[in-house]
Legacy VTK file of the C-alpha trace (Angstrom):
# vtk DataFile Version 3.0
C-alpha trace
ASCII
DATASET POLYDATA
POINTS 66 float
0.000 0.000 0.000
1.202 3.438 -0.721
0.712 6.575 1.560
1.034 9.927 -0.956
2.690 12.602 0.786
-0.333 14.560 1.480
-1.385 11.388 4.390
1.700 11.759 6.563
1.767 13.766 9.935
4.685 13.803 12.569
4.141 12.680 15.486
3.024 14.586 18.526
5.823 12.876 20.598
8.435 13.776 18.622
9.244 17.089 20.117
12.615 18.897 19.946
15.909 18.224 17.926
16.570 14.903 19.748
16.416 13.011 16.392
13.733 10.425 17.500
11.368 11.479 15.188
8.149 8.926 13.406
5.676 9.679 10.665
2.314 8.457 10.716
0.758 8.166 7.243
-3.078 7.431 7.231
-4.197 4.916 4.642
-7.986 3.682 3.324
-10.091 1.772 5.355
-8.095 2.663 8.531
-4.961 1.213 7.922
-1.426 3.281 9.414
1.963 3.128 8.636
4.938 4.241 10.400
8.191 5.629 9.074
11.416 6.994 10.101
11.696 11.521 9.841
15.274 11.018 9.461
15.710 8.317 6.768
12.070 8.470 4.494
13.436 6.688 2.131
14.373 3.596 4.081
10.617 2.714 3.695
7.757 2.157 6.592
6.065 -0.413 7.925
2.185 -0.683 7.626
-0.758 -2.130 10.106
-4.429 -2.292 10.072
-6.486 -0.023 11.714
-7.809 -2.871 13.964
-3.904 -3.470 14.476
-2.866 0.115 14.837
-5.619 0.911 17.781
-4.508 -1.834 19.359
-0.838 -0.867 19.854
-2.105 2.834 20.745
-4.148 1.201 23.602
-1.322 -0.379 25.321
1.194 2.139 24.796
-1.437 4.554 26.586
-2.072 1.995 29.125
1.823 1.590 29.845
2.130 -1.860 28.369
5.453 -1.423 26.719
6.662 1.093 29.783
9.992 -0.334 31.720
LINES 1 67
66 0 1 2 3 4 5 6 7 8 9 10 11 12 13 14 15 16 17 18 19 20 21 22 23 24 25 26 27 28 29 30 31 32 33 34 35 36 37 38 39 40 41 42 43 44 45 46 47 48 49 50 51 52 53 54 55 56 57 58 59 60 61 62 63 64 65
């Protein structure tokens, strides 16, 4: 699946000059991917949206916290 430009939004989180820095790029029928601000070119991965909400709930619920 391909994301044109127009569907890709930093994220929120990626505040600052610290170089961590994602791309969210919003697909049809719900479906994400993720890429890299730095290095576009290296490619992205892709989820669907069933996937996608499903990480977002347990990062917000401290899942992957350490």
């Amino acid at each position: 699946m391909t994301f044109p430009a127009a569907t890709w939004r930093k994220s929120t989180r990626s505040n600052g000059n610290n170089g961590n820095c994602v791309e969210v790029g919003f697909g049809r029928d719900g479906a994400r991917a993720v890429r890299d601000t730095k290095d576009r070119a290296a490619g992205h991965f892709t989820t669907t949206g069933a996937q996608w909400t499903s990480f977002l709930t347990a990062v917000k619920t401290g899942r992957y916290d350490t």
